[in-house]
C-alpha positions in Angstrom: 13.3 15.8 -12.9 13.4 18.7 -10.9 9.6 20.1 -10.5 8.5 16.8 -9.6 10.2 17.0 -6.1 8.6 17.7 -2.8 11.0 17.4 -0.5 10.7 16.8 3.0 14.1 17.1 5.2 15.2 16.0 8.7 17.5 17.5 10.9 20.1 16.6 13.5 22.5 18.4 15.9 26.3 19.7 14.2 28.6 17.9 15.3 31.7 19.0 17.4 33.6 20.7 14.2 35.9 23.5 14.3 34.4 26.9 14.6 35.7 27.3 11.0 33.9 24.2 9.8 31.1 25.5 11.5 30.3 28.4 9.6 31.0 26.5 6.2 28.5 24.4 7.0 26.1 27.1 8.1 26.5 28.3 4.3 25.7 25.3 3.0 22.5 24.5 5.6 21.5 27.8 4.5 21.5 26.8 1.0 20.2 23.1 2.0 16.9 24.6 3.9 16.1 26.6 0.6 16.7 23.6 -1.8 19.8 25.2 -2.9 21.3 21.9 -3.3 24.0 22.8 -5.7 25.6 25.0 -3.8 24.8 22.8 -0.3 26.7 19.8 -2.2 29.8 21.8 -3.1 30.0 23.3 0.1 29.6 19.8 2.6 32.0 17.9 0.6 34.5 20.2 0.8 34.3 19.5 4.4 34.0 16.1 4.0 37.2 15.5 2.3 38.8 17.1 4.7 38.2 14.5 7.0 35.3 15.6 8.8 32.4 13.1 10.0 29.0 13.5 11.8 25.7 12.3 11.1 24.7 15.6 10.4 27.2 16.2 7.5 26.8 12.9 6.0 22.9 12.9 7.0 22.6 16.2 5.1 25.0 15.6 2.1 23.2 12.4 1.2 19.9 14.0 0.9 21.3 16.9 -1.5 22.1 14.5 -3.6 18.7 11.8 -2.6 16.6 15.0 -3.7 17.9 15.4 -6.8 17.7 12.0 -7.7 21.4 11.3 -7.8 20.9 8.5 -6.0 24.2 6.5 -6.9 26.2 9.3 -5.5 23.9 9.6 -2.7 24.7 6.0 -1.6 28.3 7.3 -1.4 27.6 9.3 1.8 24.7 7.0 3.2 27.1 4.4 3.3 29.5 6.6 5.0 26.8 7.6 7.4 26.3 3.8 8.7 29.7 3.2 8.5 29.8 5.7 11.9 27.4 2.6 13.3 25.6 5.3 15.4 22.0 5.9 15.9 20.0 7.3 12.8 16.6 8.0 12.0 14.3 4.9 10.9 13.8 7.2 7.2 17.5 6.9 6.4 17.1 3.0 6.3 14.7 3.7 3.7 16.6 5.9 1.8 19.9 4.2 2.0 18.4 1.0 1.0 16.5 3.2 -2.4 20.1 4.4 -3.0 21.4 0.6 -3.1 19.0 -0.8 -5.5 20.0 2.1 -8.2 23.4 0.4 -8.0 22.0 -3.0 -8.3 22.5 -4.1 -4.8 19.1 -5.5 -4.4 20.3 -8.1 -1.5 21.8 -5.7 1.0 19.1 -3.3 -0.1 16.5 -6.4 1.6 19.0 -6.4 4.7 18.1 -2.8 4.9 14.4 -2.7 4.5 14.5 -5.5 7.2 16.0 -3.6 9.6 13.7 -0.7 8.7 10.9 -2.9 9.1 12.6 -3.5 12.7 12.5 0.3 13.5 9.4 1.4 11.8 6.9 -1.7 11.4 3.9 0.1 10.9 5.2 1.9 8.1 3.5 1.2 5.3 6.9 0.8 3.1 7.6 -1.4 5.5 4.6 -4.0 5.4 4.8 -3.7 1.4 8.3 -4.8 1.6 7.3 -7.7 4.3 4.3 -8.7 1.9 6.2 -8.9 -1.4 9.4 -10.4 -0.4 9.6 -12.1 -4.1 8.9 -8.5 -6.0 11.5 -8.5 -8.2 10.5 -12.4 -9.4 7.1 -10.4 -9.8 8.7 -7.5 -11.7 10.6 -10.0 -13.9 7.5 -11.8 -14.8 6.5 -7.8 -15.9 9.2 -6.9 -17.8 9.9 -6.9 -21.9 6.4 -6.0 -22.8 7.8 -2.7 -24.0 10.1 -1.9 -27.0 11.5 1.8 -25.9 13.3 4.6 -27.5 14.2 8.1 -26.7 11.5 10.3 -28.1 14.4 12.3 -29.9 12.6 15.7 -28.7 15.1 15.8 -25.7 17.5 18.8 -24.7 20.3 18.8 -22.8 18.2 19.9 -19.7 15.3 18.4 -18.4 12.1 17.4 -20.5 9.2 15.4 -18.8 5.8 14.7 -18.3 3.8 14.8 -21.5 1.0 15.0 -22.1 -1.7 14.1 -25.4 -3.5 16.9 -27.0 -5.1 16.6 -30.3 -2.7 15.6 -32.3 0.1 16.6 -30.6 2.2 15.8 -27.7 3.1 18.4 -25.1 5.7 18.3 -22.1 7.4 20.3 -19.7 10.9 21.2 -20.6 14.0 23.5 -19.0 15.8 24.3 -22.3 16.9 28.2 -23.0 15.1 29.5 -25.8 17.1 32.1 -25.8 16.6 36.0 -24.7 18.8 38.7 -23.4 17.4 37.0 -19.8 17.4 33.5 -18.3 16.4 33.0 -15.0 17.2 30.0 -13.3 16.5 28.0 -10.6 19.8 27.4 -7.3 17.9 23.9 -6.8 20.2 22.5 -10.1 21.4 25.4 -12.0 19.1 25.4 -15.0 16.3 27.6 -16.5 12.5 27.0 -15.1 10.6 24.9 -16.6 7.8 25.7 -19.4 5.2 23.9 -21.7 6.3 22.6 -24.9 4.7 20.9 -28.0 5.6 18.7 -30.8 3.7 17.8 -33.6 3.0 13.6 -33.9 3.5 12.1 -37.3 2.5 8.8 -38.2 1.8 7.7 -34.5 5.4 7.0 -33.5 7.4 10.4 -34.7 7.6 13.9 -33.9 8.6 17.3 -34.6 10.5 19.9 -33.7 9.3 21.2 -30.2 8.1 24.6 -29.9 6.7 26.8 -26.9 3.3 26.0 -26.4 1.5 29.0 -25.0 3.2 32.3 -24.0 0.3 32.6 -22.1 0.5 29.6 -19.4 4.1 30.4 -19.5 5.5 32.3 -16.1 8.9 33.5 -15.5 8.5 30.2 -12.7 7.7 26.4 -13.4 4.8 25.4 -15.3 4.6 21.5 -15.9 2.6 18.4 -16.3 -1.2 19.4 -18.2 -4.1 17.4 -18.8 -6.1 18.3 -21.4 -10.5 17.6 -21.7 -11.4 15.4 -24.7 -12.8 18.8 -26.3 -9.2 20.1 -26.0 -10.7 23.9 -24.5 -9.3 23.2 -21.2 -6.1 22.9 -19.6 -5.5 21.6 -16.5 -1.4 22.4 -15.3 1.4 22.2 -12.6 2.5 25.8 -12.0 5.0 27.3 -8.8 2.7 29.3 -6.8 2.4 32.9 -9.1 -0.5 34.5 -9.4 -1.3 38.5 -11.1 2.7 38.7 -11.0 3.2 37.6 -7.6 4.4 34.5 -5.7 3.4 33.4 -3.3 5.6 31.3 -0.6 5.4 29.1 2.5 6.7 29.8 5.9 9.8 28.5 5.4 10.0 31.3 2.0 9.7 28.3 -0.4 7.5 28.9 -3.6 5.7 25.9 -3.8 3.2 24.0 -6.5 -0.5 24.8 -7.9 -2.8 23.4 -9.8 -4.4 25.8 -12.5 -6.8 25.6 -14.9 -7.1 27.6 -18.5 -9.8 27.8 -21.0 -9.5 28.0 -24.8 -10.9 31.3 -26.1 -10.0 32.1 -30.2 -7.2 29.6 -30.0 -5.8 31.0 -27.1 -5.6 29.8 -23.1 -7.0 32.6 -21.1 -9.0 32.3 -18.0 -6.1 31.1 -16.0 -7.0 30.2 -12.7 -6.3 28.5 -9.7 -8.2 25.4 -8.2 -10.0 26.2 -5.1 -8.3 23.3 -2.8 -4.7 24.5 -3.7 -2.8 26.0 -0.4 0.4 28.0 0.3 1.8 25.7 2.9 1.3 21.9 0.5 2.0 21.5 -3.1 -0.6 20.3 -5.3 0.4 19.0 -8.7 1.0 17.0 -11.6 -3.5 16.7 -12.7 -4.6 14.2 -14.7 -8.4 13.3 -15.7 -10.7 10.5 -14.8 -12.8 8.6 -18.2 -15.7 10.3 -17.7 -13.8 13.6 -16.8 -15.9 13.9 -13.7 -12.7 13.7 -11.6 -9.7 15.6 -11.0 -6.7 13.0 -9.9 -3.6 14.9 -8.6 -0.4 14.5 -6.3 -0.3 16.4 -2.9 1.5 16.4 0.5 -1.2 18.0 2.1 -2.6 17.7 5.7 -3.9 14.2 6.0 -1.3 12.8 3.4 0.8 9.7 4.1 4.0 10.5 2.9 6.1 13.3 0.6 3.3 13.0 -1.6 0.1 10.9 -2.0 -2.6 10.6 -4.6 -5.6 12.3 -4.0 -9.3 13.2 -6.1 -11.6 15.7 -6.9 -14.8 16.0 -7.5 -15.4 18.3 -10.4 -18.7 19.6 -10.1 -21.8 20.1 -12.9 -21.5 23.8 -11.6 -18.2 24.2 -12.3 -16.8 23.9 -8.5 -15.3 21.2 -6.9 -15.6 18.5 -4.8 -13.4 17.7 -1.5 -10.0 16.1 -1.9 -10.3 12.6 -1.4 -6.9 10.4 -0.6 -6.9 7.0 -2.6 -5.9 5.7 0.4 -3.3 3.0 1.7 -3.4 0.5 -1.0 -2.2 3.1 -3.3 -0.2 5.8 -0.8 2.7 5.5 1.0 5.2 7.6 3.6 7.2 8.0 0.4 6.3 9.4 -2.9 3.5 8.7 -5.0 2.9 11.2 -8.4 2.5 11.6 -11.7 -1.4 10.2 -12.1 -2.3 9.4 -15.1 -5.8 7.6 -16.3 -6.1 5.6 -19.4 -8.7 4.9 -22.0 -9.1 1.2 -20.4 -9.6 2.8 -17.1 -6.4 2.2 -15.7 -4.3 3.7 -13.1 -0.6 4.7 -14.1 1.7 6.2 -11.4 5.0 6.4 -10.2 6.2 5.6 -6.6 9.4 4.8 -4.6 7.1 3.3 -1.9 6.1 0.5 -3.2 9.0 -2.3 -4.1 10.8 -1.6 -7.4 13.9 -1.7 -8.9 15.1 1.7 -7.4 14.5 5.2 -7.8 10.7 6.1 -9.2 9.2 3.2 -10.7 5.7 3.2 -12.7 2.8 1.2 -11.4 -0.4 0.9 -12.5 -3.7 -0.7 -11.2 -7.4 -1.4 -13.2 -9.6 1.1 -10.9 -12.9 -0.5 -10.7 -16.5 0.6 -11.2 -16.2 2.7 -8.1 -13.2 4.4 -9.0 -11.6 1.4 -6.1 -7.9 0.7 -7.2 -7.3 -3.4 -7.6 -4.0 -5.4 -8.2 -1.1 -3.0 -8.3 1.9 -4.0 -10.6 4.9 -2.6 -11.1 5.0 -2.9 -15.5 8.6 -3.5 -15.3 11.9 -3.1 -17.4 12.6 -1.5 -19.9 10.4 1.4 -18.9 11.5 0.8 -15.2 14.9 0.8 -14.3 17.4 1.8 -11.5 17.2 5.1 -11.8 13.7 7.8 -11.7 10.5 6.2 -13.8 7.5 8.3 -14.0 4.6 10.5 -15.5 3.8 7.4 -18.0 1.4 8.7 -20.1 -0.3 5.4 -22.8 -2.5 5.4 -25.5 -4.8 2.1 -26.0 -5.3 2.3 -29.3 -1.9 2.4 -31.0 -0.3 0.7 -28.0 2.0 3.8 -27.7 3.1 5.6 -24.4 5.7 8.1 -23.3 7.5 7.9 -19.8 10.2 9.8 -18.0 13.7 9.0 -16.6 16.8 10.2 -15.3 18.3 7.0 -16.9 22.2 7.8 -17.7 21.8 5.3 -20.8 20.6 6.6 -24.3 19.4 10.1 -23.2 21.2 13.7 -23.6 20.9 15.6 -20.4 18.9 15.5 -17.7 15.0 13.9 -17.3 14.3 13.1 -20.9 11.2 11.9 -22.4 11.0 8.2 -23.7 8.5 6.7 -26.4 7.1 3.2 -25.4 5.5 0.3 -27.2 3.5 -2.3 -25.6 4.1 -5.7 -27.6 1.8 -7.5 -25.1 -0.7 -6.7 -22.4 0.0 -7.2 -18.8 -2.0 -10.3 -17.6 -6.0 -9.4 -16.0 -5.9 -8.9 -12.8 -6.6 -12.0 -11.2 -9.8 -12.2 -9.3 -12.0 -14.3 -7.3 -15.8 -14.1 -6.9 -16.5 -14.0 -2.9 -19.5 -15.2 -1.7 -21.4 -17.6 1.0 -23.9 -18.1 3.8 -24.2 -17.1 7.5 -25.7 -19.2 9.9 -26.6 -19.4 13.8 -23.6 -21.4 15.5 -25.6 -23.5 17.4 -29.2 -24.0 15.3 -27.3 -24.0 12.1 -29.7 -22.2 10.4 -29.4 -19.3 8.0 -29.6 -15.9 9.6 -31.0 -13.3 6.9 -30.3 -9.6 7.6 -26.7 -9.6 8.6 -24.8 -6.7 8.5 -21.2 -8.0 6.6 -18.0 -5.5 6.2 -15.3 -6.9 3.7 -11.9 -5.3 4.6 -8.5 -5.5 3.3 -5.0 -6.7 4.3 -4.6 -3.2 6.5 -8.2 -3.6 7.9 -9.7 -0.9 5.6 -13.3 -1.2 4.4 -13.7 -2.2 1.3 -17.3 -3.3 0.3 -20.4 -3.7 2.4 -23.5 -6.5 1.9 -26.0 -7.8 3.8 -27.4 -11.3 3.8 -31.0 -12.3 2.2 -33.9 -14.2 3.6 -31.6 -18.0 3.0 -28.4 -15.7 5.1 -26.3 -15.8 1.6 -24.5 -12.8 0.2 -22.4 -12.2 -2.1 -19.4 -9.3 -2.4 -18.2 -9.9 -6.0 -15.2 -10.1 -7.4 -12.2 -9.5 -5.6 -8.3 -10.2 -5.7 -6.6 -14.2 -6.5 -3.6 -14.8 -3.3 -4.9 -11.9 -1.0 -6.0 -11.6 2.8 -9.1 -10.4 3.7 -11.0 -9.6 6.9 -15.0 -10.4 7.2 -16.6 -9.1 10.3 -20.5 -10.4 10.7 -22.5 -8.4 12.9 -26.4 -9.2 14.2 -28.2 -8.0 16.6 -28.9 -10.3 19.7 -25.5 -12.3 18.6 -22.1 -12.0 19.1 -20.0 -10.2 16.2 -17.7 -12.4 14.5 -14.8 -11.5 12.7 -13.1 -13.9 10.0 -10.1 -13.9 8.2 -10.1 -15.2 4.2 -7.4 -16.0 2.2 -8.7 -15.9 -1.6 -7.1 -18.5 -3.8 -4.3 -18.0 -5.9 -6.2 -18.7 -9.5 -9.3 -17.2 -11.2 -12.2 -19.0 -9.6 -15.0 -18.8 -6.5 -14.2 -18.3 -2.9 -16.9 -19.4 -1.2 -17.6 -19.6 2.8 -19.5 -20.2 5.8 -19.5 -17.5 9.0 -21.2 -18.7 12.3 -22.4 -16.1 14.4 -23.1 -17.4 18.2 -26.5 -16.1 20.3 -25.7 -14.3 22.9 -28.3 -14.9 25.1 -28.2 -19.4 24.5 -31.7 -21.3 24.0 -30.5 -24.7 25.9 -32.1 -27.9 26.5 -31.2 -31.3 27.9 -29.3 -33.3 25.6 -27.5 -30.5 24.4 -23.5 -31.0 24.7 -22.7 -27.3 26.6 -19.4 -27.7 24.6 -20.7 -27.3 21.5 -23.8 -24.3 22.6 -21.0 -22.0 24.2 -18.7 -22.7 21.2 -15.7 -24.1 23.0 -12.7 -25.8 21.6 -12.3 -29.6 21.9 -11.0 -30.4 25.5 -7.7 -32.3 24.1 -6.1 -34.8 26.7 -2.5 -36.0 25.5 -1.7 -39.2 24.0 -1.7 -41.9 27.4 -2.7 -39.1 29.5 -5.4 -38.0 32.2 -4.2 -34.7 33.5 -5.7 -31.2 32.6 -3.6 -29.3 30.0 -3.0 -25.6 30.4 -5.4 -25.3 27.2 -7.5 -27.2 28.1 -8.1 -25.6 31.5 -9.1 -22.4 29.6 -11.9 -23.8 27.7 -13.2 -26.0 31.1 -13.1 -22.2 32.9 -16.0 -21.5 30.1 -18.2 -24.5 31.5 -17.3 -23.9 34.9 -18.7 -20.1 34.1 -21.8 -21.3 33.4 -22.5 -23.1 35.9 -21.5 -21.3 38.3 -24.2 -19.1 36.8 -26.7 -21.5 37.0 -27.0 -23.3 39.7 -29.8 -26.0 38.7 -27.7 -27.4 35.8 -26.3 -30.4 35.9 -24.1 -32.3 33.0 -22.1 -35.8 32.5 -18.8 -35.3 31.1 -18.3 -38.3 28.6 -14.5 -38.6 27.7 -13.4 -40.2 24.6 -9.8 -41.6 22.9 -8.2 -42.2 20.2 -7.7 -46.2 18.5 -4.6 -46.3 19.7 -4.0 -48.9 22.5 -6.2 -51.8 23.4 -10.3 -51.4 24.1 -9.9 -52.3 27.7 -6.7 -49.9 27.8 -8.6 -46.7 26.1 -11.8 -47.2 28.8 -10.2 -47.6 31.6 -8.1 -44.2 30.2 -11.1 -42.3 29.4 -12.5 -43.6 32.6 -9.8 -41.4 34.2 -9.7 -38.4 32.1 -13.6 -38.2 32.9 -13.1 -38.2 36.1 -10.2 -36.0 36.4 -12.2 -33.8 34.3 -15.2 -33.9 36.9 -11.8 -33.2 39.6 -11.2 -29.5 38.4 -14.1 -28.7 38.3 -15.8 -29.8 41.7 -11.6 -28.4 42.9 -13.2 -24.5 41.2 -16.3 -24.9 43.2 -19.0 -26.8 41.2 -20.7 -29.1 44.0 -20.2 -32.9 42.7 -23.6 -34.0 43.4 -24.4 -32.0 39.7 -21.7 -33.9 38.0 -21.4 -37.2 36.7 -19.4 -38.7 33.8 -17.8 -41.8 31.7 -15.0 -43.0 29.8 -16.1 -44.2 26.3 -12.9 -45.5 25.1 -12.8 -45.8 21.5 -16.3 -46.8 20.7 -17.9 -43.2 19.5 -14.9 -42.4 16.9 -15.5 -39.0 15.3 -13.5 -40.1 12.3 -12.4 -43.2 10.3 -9.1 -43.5 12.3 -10.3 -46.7 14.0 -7.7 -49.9 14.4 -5.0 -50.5 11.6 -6.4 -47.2 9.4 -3.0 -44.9 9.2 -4.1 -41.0 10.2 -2.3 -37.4 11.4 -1.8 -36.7 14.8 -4.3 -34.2 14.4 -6.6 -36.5 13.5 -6.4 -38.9 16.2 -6.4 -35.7 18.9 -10.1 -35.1 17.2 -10.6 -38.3 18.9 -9.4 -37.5 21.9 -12.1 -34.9 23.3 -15.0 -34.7 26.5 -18.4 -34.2 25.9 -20.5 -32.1 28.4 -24.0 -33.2 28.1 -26.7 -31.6 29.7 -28.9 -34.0 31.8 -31.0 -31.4 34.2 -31.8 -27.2 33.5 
């Protein structure tokens, strides 16, 4: 897969080598900073089998292979590279840990991630990994929905990323059609890429390839269409060539377009570039929403996450378009994400080596909502995913037939070759939950209508908004089974308050209650000031009298306000737990009253506005009376001070 790169490359300082050495590997950074990895590879191992070591050299020969996708013998070199137990950028954790799952190595490729993780914790690789420790039990659970073959319209080079048309199928391919004049491309050695199409037969076979459209076809790469249900336009990948001439980058790198033609007497004319295409980003591999309203597409441009990130476009009743939108952190990662692809049940496919897989590319896919929101992402598992690249899944609903593309070394003839796919089964719905509940004032209890509530996921993103009605209930829907979430409640005149929810892990209703507290309190004698300011339980230890450091945070609260307000007065009434005898538990809360009462005249508060008790065991706030067998935690509930309000 070669067009489906978008390489990104870091650099480190040459080591001390021999001025000879030195120049060698000048070549071969030459080559290297071009993409000339062919030439780069020949060139550093040479001077690594001479015996020769540095980061640099084995930084630099593991990504010439890591870009290509030869990600086995890139593991060779990255394992060299730690072997040197020197200092390396957090990315080459990643990458070395990619390039041990393609061998299999899944439990040193965890070791790995961890200690990414270690370096880089915001990443969001990283947190993904953290989150789904048990992916590959998830992936398992995935996999053998698909009976695969090779499509049998593979060449010895590289064919990928197909596409439906009519009745036909059509991919990108390198082969040499012949002419007195190939040109090819230094990256791997083999001719650029064109548009191909086969003929399908009886759903599941296909004919001999033929060249699709001299007319979308450039002396550069042209890849990856998507086609409008009409079939009179074509949207395609294309290197950046325009009228005859390329364009390049500053660093003289031709890079990727998205193009559009339009069908006129059987023919594809009108070609033309999208308007949001740039000559420093690549922008490629389009694919169509249901409604073919929206443009979905792969880009590294400014604002992206990683290599390359899904992004969408509006496209416009005028024929222009909308701004590029990026689907954001659920979907994107710092590595890449590509090869869209939208299918008749309004599903997501993709491919990514972000998210956790079994090495390499892997497909995903995820039911977008109503909104166009992605939900549940799953990785669909083996057979279509495997060690090595996955991607540009392309499925039809109806006959339960797809085509993918892999590097795999098994059952193919060259390069990338294209796969058919057969789903015997669906992957299960994604599990959902229907959120809903009530806000009320902390202290009145009563329902608060109006409230301003912002549902946000596991990385603090927005992700639906609601307000509550006249009886302070709302309601946000459906959303995802085993998932955290992040309610914040917000009403004028009270404090905001911000929740965390953690849905359950079946099908069902989530429902909950958010308290919001006053900020400006309505108080009255009787009142326990505890309970009005929203304070935690003063907890005294089992046998004990003394202030805890805890508990001297929450008593700072009362003294606060009353330092405030200098006419209030309150009785502390301490309490206990069952445990011990009657007489023993009020003479103890006797003393935890007063030693209550103690800090607080000790902070300033004169004692003449203080008084207090020890109720023992007498005003239980739970069953755990005498010979009834509870938690700790429940006799600590027991163990608590009142402060009641006997004078404003």
């Amino acid at each position: 897969m070669k067009i489906k790169k978008i390489s990104l490359v870091c650099f480190f300082l040459f080591g001390m080598l021999g001025f000879a050495q030195n120049k060698t590997i000048q070549k071969a950074d030459k080559n290297y900073d071009r993409f000339l990895y062919v030439d780069a590879i020949n060139t550093y191992e040479k001077v690594a089998k001479k015996g020769y070591k540095s980061i640099q050299l084995f930084c630099k020969l593991g990504d010439s292979y890591y870009f290509q996708s030869r990600y086995a013998e890139a593991n060779q070199w990255y394992e060299q590279l730690f072997l040197l137990q020197k200092k390396v950028a957090a990315e080459y954790y990643f990458r070395y840990a990619q390039t041990l799952k393609s061998i299999g190595n899944y439990d040193k490729a965890a070791v790995i991630m961890q200690a990414f993780d270690a370096q880089k914790n915001t990443d969001l690789r990283a947190k993904l990994a953290q989150k789904q420790v048990d992916y590959l039990a998830q992936i398992k659970k995935n996999s053998g929905r698909y009976r695969i073959k090779n499509a049998g319209i593979n060449s010895k080079y590289s064919d990928y990323g197909a596409a439906f048309y009519k009745n036909m199928l059509v991919f990108t391919s390198a082969r040499d059609t012949g002419g007195l004049f190939v040109r090819k491309h230094n990256w791997n050695n083999q001719s650029f890429t064109n548009l191909y199409g086969t003929e399908i037969q009886d759903t599941t076979l296909l004919r001999t390839p033929e060249n699709f459209s001299k007319k979308t076809n450039s002396k550069y790469h042209e890849s990856t269409p998507v086609f409008t249900s009409d079939g009179n336009t074509m949207y395609f990948t294309r290197n950046n060539y325009v009228n005859g001439k390329k364009g390049k980058d500053q660093k003289n790198t031709i890079l990727l377009k998205i193009f559009k033609a339009t069908k006129v007497d059987e023919k594809w004319e009108n070609i033309v570039e999208l308007p949001f295409n740039g000559n420093q980003y690549n922008c490629a591999h389009p694919a169509l929403s249901l409604d073919e309203k929206t443009l979905y597409f792969s880009s590294n441009m400014p604002g992206s996450f990683g290599m390359s990130d899904l992004y969408k476009v509006a496209l416009l009743h005028d024929g222009g378009y909308g701004k590029p939108i990026n689907l954001g952190p659920q979907i994107n990662t710092e590595a890449r994400e590509s090869f869209p692809f939208i299918s008749k049940a309004n599903e997501l496919y993709f491919a990514s080596d972000g998210h956790p897989g079994l090495g390499g590319l892997d497909v995903f896919v995820t039911q977008l909502g109503a909104d166009g929101k992605p939900n549940v992402i799953q990785n669909i598992g083996a057979p279509v995913n495997s060690t090595f690249d996955d991607f540009a899944m392309i499925f039809d609903v109806s006959s339960k037939i797809g085509y993918f593309s892999s590097n795999r070394t098994n059952d193919t003839m060259g390069d990338d070759d294209i796969f058919q796919c057969v789903e015997l089964y669906s992957l299960p719905r994604d599990c959902q939950q229907s959120l809903f509940g009530t806000v009320v004032d902390a202290v009145t209890q009563k329902p608060l209508a109006s409230v301003q509530l912002v549902l946000m996921d596991p990385n603090l993103a927005p992700i639906k908004e609601t307000i509550t009605d006249a009886a302070g209930k709302f309601e946000f829907g459906p959303v995802d089974c085993d998932t955290f979430y992040s309610l914040r409640a917000n009403l004028k005149d009270y404090d905001v308050n911000e929740i965390r929810i953690a849905s359950a892990l079946e099908a069902g209703k989530t429902e909950i209650k958010v308290d919001l507290s006053p900020k400006i309190l309505a108080l009255k004698i009787g009142d326990d000031l505890r309970k009005a300011l929203g304070i935690d339980i003063i907890h005294f230890d089992l046998d004990k009298d003394f202030i805890r450091p805890d508990a001297a945070v929450e008593l700072a609260k009362i003294l606060e306000v009353m330092q405030q307000n200098p006419t209030l007065e309150i009785d502390v009434r301490s309490h206990t737990d069952s445990r011990q005898t009657h007489r023993y538990n009020i003479e103890l809360s006797n003393r935890r009253a007063k030693s209550t009462i103690q800090w607080l005249v000790t902070n300033g508060i004169d004692a003449r506005r203080l008084s207090g008790k020890g109720y023992g065991e007498t005003q239980l706030v739970n069953p755990c009376a005498d010979g009834v067998s509870c938690t700790e935690e429940a006799h600590q509930a027991n163990r608590r001070s009142e402060f009641i309000i006997t004078k404003l």
